[in-house]
C-alpha positions in Angstrom: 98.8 50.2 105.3 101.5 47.7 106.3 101.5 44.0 106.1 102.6 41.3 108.6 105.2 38.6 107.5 105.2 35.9 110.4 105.6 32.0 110.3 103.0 30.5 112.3 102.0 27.3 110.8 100.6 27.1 107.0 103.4 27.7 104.0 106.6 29.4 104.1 105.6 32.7 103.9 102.6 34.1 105.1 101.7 37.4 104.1 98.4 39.2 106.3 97.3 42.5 105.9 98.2 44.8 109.1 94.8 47.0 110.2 97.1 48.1 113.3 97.4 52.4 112.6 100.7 53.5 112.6 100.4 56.5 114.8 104.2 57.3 114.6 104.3 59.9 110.8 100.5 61.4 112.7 102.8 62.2 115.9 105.6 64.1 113.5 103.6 65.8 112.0 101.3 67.0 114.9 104.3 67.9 117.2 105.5 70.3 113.6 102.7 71.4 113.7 102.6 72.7 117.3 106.2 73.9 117.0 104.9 76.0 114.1 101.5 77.4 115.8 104.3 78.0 119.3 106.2 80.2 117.3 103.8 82.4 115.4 101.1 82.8 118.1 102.9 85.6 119.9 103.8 87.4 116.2 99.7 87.3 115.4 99.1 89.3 118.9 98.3 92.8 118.1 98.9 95.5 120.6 96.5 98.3 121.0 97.8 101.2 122.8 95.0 102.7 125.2 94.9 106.3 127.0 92.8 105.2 130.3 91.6 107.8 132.3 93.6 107.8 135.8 91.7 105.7 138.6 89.9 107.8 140.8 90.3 106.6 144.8 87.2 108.5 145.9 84.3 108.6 143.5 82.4 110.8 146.4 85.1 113.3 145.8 84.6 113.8 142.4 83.8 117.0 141.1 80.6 117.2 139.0 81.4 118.4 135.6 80.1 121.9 134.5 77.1 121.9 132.7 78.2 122.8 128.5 78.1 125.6 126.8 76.1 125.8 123.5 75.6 128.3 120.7 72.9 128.4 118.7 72.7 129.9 115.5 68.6 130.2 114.6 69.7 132.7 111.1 72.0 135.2 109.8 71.5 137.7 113.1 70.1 135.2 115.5 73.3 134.0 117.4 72.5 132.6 121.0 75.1 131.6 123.8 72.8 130.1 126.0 69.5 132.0 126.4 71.4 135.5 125.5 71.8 137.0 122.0 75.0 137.8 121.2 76.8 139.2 117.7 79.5 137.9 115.2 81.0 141.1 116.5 81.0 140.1 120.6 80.9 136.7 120.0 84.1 136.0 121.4 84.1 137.9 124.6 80.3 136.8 125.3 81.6 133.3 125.1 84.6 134.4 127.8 82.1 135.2 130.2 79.6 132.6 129.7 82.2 129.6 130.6 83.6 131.4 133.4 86.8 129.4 133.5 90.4 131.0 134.4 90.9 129.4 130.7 88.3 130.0 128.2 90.3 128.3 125.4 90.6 124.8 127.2 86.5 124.6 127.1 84.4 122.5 124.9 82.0 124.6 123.2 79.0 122.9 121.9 77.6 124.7 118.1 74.4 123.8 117.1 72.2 125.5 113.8 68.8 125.4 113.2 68.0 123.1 109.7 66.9 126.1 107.8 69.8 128.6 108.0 72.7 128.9 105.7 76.2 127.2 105.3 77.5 130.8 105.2 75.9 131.7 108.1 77.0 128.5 110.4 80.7 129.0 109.2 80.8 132.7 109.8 80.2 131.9 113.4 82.8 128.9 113.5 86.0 131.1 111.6 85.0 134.1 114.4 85.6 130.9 117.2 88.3 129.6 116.1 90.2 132.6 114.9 89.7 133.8 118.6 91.5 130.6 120.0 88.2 128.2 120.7 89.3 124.6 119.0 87.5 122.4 120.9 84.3 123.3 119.2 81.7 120.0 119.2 78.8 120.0 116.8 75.2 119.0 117.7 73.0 117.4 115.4 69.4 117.3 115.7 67.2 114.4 114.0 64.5 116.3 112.0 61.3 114.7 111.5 
């Protein structure tokens, strides 16, 4: 709050209290504080590196994808690639020939157990898949109700 000293007509010294706002310490501080929010605004910007697929000119041209592959293990003997029974034993080479790809190995495979076998018995079948080369091995879960 500032006050007014002015002659005007009454005594010596008139003293009046000043209800004008003195904008100029609000402008300071405002123009600090937009220096301050200039300068840290690009350091609070997070980059987020992103793998996008390539754009495809020609959706037409597409190739549909193959339908997956899926093993089923129903108990300890009960192995099924597809709708054919298959072994720990020829579990491997059964799977070569069901993807029918010139590379097996790059192929999702998609594993899926019934809720009643055992632990044993689904990771018997994974350590034969993955000790033949098949990593990309998905797992399919089924809601039991």
């Amino acid at each position: 709050m500032g006050a007014k000293l002015g002659g005007g007509g009454g005594g010596r010294y008139n003293v009046e209290q000043n209800s004008d706002i003195n904008v100029t310490p609000f402008v300071d501080i405002m123009l600090v504080l937009l220096i301050i929010f200039m300068v840290s605004a690009p350091m609070a910007t997070v980059s987020i590196k992103l793998d996008l697929p390539p754009a495809i000119p020609n959706p037409e041209q597409q190739e549909q994808p193959k339908d997956p592959v899926f093993i089923s293990i129903q108990g300890t003997d009960d192995i099924y690639i597809g709708t054919n029974k298959t072994s720990l034993a020829t579990l491997a080479a059964d799977l070569t020939v069901a993807l029918e790809s010139p590379n097996p190995l790059d192929e999702r495979v998609l594993v899926r157990g019934d809720a009643d076998i055992e632990y044993n018995d689904f990771m018997a079948v994974l350590n034969v898949l993955q000790d033949n080369g098949f990593f990309k091995i998905g797992l399919i879960n089924e809601d039991i109700t």
